[in-house]
N, C-alpha and C positions, 0 to 999 in steps of 0.2 A: 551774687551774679555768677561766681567762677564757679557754685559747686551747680548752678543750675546748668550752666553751656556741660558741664563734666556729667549732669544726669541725660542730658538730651546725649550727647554724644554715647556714653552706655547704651541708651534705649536702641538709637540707631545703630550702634553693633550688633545689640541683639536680634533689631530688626532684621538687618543683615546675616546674622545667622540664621536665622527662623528660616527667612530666603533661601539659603542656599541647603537648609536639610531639608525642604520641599524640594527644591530641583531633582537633589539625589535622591528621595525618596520615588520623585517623578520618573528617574532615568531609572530605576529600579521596575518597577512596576510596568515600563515599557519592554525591558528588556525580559521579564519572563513571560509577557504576552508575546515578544517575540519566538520564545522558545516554547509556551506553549501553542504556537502554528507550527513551530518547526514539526514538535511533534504528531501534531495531528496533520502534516503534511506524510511524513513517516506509514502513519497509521492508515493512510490513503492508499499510497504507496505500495504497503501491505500486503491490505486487500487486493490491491489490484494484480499482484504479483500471484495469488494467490488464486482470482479467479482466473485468471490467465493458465494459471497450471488445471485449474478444473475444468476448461475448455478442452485443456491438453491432451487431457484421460480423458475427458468424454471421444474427442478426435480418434484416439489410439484402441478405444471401444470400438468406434465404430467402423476401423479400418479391421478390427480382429475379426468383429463381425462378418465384414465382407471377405475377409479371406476365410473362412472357415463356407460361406456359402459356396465359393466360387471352389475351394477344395471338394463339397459335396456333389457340387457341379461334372466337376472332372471325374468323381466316384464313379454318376451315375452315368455318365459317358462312356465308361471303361467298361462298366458292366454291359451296357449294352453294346456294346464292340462282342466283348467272350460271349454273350449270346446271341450273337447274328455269327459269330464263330466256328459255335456251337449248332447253330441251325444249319449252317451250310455244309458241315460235319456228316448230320444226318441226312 
């Protein structure tokens, strides 16, 4: 009768153990799904950093752009100044 209560009582440690290296396995397994969000929160992050800067250059294109028009602008303004300059010369 005493070695039976002493085997129940084993099984149910072990039970008990069994229990508690699934919790940790559990807590395990939670915590690198939480880091792998973190990371692909990162990877999001990124990206975004990234097309943000490609907006940038595109913006900074197209501001050279307009200044190199409005430079040709004034060019051809100035020439046509020295040649009604020039006409009224002759």
């Amino acid at each position: 009768m005493l070695l039976l209560l002493l085997l129940l009582q084993v099984l149910l440690l072990l039970i008990l153990l069994l229990l508690l290296l699934l919790l940790v396995l559990l807590l395990l397994l939670l915590l690198l799904l939480l880091l792998l969000l973190l990371l692909l929160l990162l990877l999001l992050l990124l990206l975004l950093l990234l097309l943000l800067l490609l907006l940038l250059l595109l913006l900074l294109q197209l501001l050279l752009l307009l200044l190199l028009v409005l430079l040709l602008l004034l060019l051809l303004l100035l020439l046509l100044v020295l040649l009604l300059l020039l006409l009224q010369l002759l």
